[in-house]
C-alpha positions in Angstrom: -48.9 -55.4 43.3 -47.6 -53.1 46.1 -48.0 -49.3 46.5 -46.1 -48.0 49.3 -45.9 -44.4 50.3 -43.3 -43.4 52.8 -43.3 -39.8 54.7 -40.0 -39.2 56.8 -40.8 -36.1 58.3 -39.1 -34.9 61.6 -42.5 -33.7 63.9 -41.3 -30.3 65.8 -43.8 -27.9 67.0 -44.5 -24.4 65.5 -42.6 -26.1 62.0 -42.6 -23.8 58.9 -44.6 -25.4 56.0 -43.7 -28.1 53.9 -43.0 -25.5 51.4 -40.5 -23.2 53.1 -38.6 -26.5 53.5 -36.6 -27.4 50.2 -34.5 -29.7 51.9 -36.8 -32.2 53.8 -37.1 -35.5 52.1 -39.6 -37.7 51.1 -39.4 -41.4 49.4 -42.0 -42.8 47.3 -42.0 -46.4 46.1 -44.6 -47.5 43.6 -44.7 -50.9 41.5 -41.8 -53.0 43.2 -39.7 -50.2 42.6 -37.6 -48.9 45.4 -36.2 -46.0 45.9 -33.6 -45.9 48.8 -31.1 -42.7 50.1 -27.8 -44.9 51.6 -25.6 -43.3 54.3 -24.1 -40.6 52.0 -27.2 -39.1 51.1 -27.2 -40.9 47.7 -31.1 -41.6 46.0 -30.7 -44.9 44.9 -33.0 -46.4 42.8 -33.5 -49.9 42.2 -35.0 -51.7 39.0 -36.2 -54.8 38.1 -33.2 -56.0 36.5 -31.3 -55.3 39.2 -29.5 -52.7 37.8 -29.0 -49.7 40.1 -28.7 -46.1 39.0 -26.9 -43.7 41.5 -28.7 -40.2 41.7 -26.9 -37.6 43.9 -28.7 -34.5 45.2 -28.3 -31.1 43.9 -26.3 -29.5 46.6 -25.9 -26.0 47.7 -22.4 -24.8 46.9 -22.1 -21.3 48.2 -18.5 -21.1 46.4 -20.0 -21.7 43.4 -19.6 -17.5 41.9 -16.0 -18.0 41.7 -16.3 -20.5 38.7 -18.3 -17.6 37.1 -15.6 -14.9 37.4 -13.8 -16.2 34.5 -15.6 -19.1 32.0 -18.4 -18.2 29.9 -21.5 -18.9 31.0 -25.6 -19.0 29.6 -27.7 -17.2 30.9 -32.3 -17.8 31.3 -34.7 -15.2 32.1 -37.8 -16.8 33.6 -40.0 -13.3 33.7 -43.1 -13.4 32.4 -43.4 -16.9 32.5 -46.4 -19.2 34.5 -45.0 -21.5 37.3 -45.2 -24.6 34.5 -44.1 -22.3 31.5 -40.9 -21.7 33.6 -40.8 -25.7 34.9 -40.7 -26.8 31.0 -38.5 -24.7 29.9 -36.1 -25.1 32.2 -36.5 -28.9 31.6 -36.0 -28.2 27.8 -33.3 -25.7 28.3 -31.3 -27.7 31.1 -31.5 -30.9 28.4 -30.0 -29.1 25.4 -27.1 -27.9 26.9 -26.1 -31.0 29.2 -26.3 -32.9 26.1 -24.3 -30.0 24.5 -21.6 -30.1 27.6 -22.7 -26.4 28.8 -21.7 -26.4 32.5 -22.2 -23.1 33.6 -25.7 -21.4 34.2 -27.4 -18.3 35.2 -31.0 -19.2 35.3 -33.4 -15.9 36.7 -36.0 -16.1 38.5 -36.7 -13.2 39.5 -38.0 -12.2 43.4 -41.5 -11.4 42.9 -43.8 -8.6 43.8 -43.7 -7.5 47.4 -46.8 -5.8 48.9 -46.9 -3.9 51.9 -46.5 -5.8 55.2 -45.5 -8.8 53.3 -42.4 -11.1 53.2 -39.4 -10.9 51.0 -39.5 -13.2 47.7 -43.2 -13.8 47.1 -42.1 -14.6 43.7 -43.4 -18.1 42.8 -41.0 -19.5 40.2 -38.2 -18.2 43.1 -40.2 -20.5 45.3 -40.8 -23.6 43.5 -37.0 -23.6 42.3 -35.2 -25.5 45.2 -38.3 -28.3 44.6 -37.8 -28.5 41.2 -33.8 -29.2 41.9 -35.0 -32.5 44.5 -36.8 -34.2 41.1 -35.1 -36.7 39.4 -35.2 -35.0 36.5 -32.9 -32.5 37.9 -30.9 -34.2 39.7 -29.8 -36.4 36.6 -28.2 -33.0 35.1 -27.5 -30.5 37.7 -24.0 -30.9 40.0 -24.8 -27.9 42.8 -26.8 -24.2 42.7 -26.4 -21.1 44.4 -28.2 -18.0 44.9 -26.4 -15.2 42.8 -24.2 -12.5 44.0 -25.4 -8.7 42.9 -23.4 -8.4 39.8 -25.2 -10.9 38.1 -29.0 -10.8 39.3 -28.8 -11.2 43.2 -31.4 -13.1 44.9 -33.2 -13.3 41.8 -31.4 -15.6 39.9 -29.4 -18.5 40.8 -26.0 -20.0 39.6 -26.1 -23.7 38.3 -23.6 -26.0 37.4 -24.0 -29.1 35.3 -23.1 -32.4 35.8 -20.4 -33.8 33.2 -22.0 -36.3 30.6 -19.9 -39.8 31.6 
């Protein structure tokens, strides 16, 4: 039985926390099974049966309001909501309508509460969302995400698009 743990961290000095950085990478292999990103970026993940199942990432498409201008769209208000209240239902919510062929999504996060002398977007569902878009359960449904333009939350909510069922 092998339990391997791999951390692929570049080591810079005066580097922001772990969790100002959404996009750095880390690959965990547990049981035999290996999890291994190829040279487009691609998770792939590797099972007993030698079966492999491609996961892309959830990528950052900044052109990603123009598909909003004109389709119909859902939209998910996350206010009110604890950190793991949010995580589930967005887990729930994301399910439903991938299986339902909903591509288009508004989910809000909302920015927070910002005291004096502060930074910008203490909120902490805003801050967990780009993590919760590297897990595998995301990544199974979601195509891309981008923060909002004004007219339909702003930096408090981000657009999402769905991956197509195959």
């Amino acid at each position: 039985m092998s339990h391997k743990i791999k951390f692929n961290l570049n080591k810079q000095k005066n580097k922001k926390p772990l969790e100002d950085q959404p996009n750095e990478k880390i690959s965990v292999s547990i049981n035999g099974t290996g999890e291994v990103n190829n040279k487009d970026g691609i998770l792939e993940k590797k099972h007993t049966k030698e079966k492999k199942i491609f996961v892309k990432p959830v990528f950052l498409d900044n052109n990603l309001y123009k598909q909003f201008k004109n389709n119909q769209f859902s939209k998910i208000d996350l206010h009110g909501l604890t950190v793991d209240q949010a995580h589930q239902k967005l887990i729930e919510y994301f399910s439903i309508n991938y299986k339902r062929k909903n591509l288009l999504h508004i989910v809000v996060t909302g920015l927070g509460n910002k005291t004096n002398g502060e930074e910008f977007f203490t909120g902490k569902i805003r801050r967990q969302f780009p993590f919760w878009l590297d897990t595998e359960k995301f990544q199974f449904m979601i195509k891309s995400y981008s923060p909002c333009k004004i007219q339909h939350g702003g930096l408090g909510a981000f657009y999402i698009k769905l991956k197509p069922i195959e």
